[in-house]
Structures are given as structure tokens and as C-alpha cells.
TIVO-2410 file (N, C-alpha, C; in nm, 3 decimals):
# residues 103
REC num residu      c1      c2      c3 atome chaine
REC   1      X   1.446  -1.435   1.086     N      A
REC   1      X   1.397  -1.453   0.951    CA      A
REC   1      X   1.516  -1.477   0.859     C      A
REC   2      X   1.500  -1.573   0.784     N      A
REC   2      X   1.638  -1.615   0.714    CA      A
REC   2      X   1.611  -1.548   0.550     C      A
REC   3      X   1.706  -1.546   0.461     N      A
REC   3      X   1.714  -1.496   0.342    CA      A
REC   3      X   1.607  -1.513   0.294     C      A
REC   4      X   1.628  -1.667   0.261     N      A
REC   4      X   1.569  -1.747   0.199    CA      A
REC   4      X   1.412  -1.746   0.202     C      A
REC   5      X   1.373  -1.706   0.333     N      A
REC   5      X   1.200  -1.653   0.363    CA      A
REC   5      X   1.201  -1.503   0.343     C      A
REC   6      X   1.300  -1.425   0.270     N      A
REC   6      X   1.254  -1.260   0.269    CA      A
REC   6      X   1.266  -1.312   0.135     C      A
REC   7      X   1.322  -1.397   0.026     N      A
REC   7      X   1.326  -1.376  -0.105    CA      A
REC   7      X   1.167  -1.419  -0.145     C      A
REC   8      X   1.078  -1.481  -0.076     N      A
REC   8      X   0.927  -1.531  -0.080    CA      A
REC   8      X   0.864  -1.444  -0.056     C      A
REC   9      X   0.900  -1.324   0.030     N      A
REC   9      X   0.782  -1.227   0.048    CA      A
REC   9      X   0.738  -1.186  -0.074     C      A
REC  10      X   0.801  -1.162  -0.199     N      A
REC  10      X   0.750  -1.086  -0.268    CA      A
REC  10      X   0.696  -1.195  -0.359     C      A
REC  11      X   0.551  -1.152  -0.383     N      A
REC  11      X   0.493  -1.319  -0.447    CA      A
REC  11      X   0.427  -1.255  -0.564     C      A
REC  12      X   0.363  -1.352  -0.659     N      A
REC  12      X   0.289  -1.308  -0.787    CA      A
REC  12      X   0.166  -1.443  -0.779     C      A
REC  13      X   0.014  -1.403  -0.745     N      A
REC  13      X  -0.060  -1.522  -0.794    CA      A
REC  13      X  -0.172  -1.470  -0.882     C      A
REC  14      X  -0.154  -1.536  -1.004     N      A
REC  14      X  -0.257  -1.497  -1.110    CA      A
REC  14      X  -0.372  -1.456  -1.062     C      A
REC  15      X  -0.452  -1.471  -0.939     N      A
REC  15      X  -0.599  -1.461  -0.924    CA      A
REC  15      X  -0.597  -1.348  -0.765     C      A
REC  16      X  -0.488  -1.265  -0.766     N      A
REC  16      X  -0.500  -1.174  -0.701    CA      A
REC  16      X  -0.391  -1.067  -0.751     C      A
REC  17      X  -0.434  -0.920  -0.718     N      A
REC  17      X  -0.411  -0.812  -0.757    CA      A
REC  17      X  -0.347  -0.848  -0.914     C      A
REC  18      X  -0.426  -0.910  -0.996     N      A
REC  18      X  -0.395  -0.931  -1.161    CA      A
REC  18      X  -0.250  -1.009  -1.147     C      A
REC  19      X  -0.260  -1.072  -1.089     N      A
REC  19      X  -0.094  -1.160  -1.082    CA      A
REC  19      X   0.026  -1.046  -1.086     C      A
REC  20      X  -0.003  -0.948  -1.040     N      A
REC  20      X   0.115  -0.823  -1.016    CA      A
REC  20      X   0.175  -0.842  -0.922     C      A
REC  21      X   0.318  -0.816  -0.890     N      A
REC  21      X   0.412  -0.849  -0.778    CA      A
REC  21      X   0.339  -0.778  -0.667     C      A
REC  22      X   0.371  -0.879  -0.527     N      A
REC  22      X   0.301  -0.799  -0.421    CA      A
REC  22      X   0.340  -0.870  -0.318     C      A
REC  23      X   0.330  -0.788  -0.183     N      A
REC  23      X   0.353  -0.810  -0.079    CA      A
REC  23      X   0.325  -0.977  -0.009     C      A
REC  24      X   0.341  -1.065   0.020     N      A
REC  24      X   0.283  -1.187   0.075    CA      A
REC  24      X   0.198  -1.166   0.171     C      A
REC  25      X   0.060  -1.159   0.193     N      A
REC  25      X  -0.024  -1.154   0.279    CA      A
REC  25      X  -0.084  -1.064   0.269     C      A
REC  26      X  -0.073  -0.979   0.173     N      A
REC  26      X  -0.151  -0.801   0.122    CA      A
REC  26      X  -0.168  -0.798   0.008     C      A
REC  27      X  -0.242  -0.724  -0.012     N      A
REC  27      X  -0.282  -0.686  -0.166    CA      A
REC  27      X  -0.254  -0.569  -0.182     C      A
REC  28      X  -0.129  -0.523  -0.130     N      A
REC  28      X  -0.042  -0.442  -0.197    CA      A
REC  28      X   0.114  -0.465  -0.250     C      A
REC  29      X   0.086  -0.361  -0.386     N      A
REC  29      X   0.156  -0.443  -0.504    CA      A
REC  29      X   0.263  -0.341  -0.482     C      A
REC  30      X   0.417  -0.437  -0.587     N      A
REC  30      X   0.549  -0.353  -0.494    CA      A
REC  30      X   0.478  -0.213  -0.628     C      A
REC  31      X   0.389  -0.210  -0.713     N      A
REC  31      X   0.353  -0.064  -0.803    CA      A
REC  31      X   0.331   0.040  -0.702     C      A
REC  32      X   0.257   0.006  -0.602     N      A
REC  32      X   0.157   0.047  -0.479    CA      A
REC  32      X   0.295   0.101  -0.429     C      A
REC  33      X   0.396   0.007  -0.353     N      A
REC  33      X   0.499   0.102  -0.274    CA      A
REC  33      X   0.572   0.205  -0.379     C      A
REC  34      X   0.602   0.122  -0.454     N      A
REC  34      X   0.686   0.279  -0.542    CA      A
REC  34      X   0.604   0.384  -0.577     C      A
REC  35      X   0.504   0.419  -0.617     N      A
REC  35      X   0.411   0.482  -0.626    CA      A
REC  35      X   0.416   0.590  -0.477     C      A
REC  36      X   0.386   0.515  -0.421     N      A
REC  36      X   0.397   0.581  -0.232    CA      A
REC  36      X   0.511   0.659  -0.214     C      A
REC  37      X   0.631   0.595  -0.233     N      A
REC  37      X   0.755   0.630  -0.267    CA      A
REC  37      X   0.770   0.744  -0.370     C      A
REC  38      X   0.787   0.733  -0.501     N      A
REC  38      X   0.796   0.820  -0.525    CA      A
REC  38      X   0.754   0.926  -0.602     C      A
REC  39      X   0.596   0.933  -0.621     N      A
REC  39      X   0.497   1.028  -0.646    CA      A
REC  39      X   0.431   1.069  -0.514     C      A
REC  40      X   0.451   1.038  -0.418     N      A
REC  40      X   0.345   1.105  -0.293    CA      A
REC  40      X   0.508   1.103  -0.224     C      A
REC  41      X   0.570   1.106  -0.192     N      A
REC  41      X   0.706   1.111  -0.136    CA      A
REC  41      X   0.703   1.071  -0.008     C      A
REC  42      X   0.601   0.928   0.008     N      A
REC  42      X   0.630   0.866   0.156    CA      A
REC  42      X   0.729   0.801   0.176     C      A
REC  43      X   0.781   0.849   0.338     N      A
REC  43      X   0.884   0.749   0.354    CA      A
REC  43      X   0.862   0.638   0.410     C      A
REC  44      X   0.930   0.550   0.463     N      A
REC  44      X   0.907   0.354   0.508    CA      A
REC  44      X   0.838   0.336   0.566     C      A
REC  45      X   0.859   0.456   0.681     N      A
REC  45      X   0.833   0.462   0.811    CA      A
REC  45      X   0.629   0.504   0.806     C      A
REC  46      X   0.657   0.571   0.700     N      A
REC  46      X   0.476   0.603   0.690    CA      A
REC  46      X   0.413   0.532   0.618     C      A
REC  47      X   0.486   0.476   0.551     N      A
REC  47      X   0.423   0.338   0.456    CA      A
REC  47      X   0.361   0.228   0.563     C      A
REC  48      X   0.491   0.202   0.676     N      A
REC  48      X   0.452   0.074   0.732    CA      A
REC  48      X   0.333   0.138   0.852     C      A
REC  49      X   0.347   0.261   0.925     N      A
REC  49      X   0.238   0.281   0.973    CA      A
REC  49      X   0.110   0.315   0.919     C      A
REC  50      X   0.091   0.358   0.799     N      A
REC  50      X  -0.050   0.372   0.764    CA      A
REC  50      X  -0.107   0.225   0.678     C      A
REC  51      X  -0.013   0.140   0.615     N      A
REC  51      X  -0.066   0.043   0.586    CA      A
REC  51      X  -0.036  -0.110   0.672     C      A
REC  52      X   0.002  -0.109   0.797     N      A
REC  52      X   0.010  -0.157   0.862    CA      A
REC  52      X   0.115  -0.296   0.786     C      A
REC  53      X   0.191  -0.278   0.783     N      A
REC  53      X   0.375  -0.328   0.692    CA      A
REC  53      X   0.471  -0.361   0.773     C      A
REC  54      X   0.563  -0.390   0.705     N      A
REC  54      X   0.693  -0.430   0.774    CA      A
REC  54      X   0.753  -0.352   0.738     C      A
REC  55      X   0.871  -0.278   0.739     N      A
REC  55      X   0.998  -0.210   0.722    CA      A
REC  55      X   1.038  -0.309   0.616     C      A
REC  56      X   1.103  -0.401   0.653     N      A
REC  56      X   1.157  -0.528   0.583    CA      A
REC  56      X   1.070  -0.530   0.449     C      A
REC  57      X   0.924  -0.574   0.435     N      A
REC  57      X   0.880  -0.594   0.350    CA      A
REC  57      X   0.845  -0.450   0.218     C      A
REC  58      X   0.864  -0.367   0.277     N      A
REC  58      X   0.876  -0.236   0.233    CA      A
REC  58      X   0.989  -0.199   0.140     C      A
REC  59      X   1.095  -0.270   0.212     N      A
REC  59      X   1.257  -0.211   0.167    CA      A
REC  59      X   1.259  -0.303   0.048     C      A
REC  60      X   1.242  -0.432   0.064     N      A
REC  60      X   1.228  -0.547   0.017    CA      A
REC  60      X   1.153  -0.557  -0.109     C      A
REC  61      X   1.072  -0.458  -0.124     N      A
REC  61      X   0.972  -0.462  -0.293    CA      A
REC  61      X   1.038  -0.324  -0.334     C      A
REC  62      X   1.072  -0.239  -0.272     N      A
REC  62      X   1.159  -0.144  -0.339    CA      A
REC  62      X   1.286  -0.211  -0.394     C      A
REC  63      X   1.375  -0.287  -0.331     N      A
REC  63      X   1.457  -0.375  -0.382    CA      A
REC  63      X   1.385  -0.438  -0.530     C      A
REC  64      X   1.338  -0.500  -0.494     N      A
REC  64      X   1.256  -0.596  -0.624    CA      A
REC  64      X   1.229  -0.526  -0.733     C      A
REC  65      X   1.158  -0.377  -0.697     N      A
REC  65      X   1.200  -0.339  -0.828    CA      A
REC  65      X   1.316  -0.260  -0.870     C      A
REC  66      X   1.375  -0.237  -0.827     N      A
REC  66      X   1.521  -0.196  -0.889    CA      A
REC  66      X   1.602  -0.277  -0.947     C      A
REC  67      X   1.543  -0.407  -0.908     N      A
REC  67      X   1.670  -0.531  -0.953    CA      A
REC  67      X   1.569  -0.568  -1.072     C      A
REC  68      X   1.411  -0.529  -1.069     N      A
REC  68      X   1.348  -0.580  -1.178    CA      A
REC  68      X   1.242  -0.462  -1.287     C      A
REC  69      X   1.369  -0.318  -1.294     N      A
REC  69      X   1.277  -0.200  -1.301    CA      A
REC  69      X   1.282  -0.182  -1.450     C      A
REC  70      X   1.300  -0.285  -1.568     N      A
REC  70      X   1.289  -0.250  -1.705    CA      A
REC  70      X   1.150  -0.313  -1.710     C      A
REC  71      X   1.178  -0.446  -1.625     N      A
REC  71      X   1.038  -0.533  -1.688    CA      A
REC  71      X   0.931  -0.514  -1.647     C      A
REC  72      X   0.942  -0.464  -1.512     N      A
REC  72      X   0.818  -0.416  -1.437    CA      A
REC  72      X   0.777  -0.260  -1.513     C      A
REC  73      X   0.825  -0.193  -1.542     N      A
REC  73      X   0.836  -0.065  -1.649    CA      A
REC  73      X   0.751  -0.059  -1.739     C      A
REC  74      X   0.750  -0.179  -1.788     N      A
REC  74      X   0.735  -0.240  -1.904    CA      A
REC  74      X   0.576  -0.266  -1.939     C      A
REC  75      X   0.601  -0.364  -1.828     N      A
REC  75      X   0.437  -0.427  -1.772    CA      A
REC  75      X   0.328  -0.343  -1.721     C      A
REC  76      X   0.412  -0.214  -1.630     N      A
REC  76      X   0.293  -0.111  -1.598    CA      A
REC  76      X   0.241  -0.041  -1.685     C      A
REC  77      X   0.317   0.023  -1.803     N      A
REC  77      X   0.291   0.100  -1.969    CA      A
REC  77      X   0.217   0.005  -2.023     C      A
REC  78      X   0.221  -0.129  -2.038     N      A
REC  78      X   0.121  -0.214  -2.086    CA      A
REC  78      X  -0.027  -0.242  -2.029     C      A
REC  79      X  -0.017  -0.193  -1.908     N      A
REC  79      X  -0.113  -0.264  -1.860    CA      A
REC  79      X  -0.243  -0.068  -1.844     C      A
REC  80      X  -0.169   0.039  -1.862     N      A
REC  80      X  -0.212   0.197  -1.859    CA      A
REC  80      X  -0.257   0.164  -1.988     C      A
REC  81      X  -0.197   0.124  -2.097     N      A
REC  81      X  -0.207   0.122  -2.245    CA      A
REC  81      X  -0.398   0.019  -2.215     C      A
REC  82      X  -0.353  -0.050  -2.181     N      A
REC  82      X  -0.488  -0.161  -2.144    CA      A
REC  82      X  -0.600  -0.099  -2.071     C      A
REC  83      X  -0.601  -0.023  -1.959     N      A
REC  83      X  -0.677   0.063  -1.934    CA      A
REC  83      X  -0.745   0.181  -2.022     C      A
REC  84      X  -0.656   0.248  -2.050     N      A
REC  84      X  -0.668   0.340  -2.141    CA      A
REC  84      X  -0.775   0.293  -2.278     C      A
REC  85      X  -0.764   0.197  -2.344     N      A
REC  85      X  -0.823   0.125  -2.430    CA      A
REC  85      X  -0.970   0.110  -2.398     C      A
REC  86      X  -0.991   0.040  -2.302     N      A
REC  86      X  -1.119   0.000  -2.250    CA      A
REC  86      X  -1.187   0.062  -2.198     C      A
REC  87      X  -1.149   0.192  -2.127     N      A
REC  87      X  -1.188   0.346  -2.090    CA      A
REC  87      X  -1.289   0.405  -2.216     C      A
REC  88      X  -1.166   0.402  -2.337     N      A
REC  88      X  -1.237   0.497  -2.486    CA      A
REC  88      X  -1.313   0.362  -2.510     C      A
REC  89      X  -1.306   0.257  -2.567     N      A
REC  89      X  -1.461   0.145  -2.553    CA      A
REC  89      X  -1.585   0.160  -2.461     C      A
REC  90      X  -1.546   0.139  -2.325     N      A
REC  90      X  -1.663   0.165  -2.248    CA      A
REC  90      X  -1.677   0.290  -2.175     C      A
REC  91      X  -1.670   0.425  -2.173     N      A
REC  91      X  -1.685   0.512  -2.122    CA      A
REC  91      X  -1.796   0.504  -1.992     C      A
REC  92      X  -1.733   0.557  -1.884     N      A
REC  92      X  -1.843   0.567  -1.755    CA      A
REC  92      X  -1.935   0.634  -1.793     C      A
REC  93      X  -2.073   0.572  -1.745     N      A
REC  93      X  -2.205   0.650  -1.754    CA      A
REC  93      X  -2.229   0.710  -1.606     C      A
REC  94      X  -2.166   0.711  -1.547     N      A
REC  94      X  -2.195   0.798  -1.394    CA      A
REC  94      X  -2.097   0.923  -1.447     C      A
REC  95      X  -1.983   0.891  -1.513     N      A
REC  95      X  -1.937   1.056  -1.554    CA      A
REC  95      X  -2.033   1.109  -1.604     C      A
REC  96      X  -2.062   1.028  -1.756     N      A
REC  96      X  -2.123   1.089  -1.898    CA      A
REC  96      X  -2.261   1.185  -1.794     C      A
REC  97      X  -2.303   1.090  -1.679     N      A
REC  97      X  -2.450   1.129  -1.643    CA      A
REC  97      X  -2.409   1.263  -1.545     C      A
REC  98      X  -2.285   1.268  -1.479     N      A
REC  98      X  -2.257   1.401  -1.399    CA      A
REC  98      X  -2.257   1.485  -1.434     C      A
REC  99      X  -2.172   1.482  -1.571     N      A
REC  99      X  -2.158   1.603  -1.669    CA      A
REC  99      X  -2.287   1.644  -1.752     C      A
REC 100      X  -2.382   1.553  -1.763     N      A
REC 100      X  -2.489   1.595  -1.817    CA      A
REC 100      X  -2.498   1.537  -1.942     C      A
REC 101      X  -2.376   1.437  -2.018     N      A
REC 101      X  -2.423   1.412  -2.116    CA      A
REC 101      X  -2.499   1.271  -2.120     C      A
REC 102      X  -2.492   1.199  -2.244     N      A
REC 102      X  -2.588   1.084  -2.285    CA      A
REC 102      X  -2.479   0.963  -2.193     C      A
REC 103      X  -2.562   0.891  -2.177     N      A
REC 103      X  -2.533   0.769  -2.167    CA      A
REC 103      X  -2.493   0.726  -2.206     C      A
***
């Protein structure tokens, strides 16, 4: 595998996982590995066996974001901020209805 095809693994297409950086051939996003990394404290090795991965492609979006960890930073607070928003607009009615309140 030459450079030049590990600098492609990590791809962005508008009409999957929200055009968020991600693995080439998965719909897991390099948010997904760091996340794995370092709030659940998996290491490579359990990354690539439970989501069936490469080592390479693993190391490789951890790379990506370190070399790209203001903007990607950036983009995830924007995009919680965006959630968050549309949460207090549309509130779940399967909560509202668990808890017992209105619809």
C-alpha cells in the first residue's frame, strides 16, 4: 500500500455520515475512533476487532485528527450546538410519553 493510497483512506462525502471525515468503505467517522479512543479507552487492537478495521486505518484517522484537531473541534461543538437546538424545538414524544407527560 503506497502513501499516496493511505492519504485517501480518510474521505468526506456530503451524502454519507453528514459529510464528516470517515473511514473509506465505513461509516465510521475518525469522531467515532477518537471517541473509542479516548472516552471508552479502547485500544487499536479492539477497535479493529470489534469493528472489523484495519490497524492502519485506525492509526491513520487518529493521525488526521491531530494534524486537523482545531477544525474538527470546531465542527463537532457546532454540530452538539445543532443538535442541542433541535432537541429543545422538537422534543421526543416517546420520552415525553415514558415519563408520563404530554405529547
Amino acid at each position: 500500500m503506497t502513501i499516496d493510497h493511505l492519504k485517501t483512506r480518510i474521505v468526506s462525502t456530503p451524502e454519507i455520515c453528514g459529510g464528516q471525515a470517515r473511514i473509506e468503505g465505513h461509516r465510521i467517522t475518525v469522531r467515532d475512533i477518537v471517541r473509542w479512543f479516548e472516552l471508552l479507552q479502547m485500544s487499536a487492537d479492539e477497535m479493529a476487532a470489534e469493528y472489523d478495521l484495519n490497524l492502519y486505518d485506525i492509526y491513520l484517522a487518529l493521525a488526521y485528527y491531530h494534524a486537523n484537531r482545531e477544525t474538527l473541534q470546531k465542527e463537532w461543538e457546532e454540530n452538539n450546538e445543532e443538535i442541542n437546538e433541535l432537541q429543545q424545538r422538537f422534543p421526543s414524544r416517546l420520552k415525553s410519553h415514558r415519563t408520563g407527560g404530554e405529547a
